[in-house]
VORO-877076 format. One line per 4 residues: number of its first residue (from 0); their letters; for each residue x, y, z of C-alpha. Coordinates in steps of 0.02 Angstrom, whole numbers, plus 32768, in hexadecimal, padded with zeros to 4 digits. Each point is the difference from the previous one (the first is absolute). Layout:
N
NUM	A	X Y Z ~ ... .
% end
This chain:
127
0	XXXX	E0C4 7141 6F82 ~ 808D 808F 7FDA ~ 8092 7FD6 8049 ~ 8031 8082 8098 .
4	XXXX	809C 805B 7FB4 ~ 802F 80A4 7FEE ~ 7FF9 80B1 8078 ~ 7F30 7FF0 8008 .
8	XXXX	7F8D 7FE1 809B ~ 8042 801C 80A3 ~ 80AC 7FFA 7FBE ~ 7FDA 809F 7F97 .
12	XXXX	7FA4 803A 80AA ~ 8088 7FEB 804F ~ 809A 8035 7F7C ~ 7FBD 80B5 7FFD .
16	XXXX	7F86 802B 8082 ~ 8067 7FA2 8088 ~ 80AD 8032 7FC6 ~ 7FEF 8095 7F94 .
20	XXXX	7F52 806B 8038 ~ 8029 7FD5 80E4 ~ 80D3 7FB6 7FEB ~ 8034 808A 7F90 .
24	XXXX	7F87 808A 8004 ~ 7F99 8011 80A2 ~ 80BD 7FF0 8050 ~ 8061 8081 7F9D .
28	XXXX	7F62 8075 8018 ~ 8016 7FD3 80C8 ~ 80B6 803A 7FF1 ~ 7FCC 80B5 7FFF .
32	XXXX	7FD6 801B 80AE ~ 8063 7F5F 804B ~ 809E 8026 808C ~ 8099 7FDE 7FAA .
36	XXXX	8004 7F44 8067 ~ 7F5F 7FC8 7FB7 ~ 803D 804E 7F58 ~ 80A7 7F8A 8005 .
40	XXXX	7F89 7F65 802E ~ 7F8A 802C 7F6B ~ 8071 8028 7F6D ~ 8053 7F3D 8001 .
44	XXXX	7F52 7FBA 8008 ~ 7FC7 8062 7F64 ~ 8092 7FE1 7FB7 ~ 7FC9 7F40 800F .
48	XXXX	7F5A 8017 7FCF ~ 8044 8062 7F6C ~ 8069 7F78 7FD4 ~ 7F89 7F5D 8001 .
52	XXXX	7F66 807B 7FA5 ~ 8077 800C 7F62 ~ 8047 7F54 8017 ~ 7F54 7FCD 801B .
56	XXXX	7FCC 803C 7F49 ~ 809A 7FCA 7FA6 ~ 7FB6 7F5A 803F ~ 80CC 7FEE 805D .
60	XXXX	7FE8 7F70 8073 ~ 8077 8060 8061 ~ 7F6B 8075 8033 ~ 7FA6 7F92 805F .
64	XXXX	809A 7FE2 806D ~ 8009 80BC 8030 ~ 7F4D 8003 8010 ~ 7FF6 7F9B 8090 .
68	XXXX	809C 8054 8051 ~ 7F98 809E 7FEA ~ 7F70 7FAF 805D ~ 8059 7FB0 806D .
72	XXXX	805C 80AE 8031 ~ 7F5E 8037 8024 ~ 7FBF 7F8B 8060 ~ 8090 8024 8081 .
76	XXXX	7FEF 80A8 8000 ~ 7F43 7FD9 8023 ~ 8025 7F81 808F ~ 8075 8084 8047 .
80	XXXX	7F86 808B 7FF1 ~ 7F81 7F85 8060 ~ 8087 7FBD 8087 ~ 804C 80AF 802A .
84	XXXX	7F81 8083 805B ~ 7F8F 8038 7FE2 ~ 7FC8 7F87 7FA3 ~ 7FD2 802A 7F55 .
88	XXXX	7F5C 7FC6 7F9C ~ 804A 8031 7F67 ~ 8096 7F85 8020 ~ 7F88 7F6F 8012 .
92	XXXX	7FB4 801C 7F63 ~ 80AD 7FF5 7FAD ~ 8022 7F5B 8049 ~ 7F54 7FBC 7FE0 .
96	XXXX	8012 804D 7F32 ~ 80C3 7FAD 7FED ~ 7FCB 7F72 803C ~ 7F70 7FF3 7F8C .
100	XXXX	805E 8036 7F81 ~ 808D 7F8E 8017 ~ 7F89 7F69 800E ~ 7FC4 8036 7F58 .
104	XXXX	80A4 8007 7FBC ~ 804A 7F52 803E ~ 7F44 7FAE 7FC8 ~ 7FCF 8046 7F6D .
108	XXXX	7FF7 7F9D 7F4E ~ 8007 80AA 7F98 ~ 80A8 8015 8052 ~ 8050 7F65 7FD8 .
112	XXXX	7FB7 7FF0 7F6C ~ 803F 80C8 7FC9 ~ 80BC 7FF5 8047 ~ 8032 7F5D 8036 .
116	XXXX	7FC3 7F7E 7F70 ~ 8066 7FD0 7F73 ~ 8006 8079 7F64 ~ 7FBC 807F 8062 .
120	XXXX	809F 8080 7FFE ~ 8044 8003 7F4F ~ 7FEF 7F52 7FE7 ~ 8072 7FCE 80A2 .
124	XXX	7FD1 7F8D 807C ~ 7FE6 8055 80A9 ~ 801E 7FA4 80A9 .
% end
């Protein structure tokens, strides 16, 4: 069997429809029309997703760190969206996909195997 490594599979799903097509690009597009509040929520949050998608590729260990802070910013701007009136369906769906996502992250073999086995950076052991 072929040993799960590399940015393939729902890592790749993940990598560049997750981060770059809805983190990077569905947000910036949502900038447009946003109030300025929402705007100075959104930019740092692309600016995360912008950050672990080209980690993510360079195969940085590094970029599954700031992955999960991105999801993890999300899912508390989802719970908040949910706990503050009206509640919001969209919120709930934010929560439900970071979680999801995160799960994947913390679970998944591809993952180790990619950033955090040894020789997988440049020949360096990553912890």
């Amino acid at each position: 069997m072929k040993e799960l490594k590399g940015v393939n599979g729902w890592l790749w799903w993940f990598t560049y429809i997750v981060l770059g097509v809805v983190g990077v690009g569905f947000n910036l597009v949502g900038l447009v029309n946003a109030p300025f509040i929402a705007a100075l929520i959104t930019l740092p949050v692309v600016g995360l997703a912008a950050a672990a998608l080209t980690l993510l590729v360079m195969e940085n260990p590094i970029g599954v760190m700031i992955a999960k802070v991105y999801l993890f910013v999300n899912l508390v701007l989802g719970a908040i969206a949910v706990a503050v009136p009206p509640s919001n369906v969209a919120g709930l769906k934010a929560v439900i996909f970071s979680a999801g996502w995160l799960t994947y992250l913390w679970t998944s073999k591809r993952v180790q195997n990619t950033y955090f086995t040894k020789g997988s950076v440049k020949g360096e052991e990553n912890v």
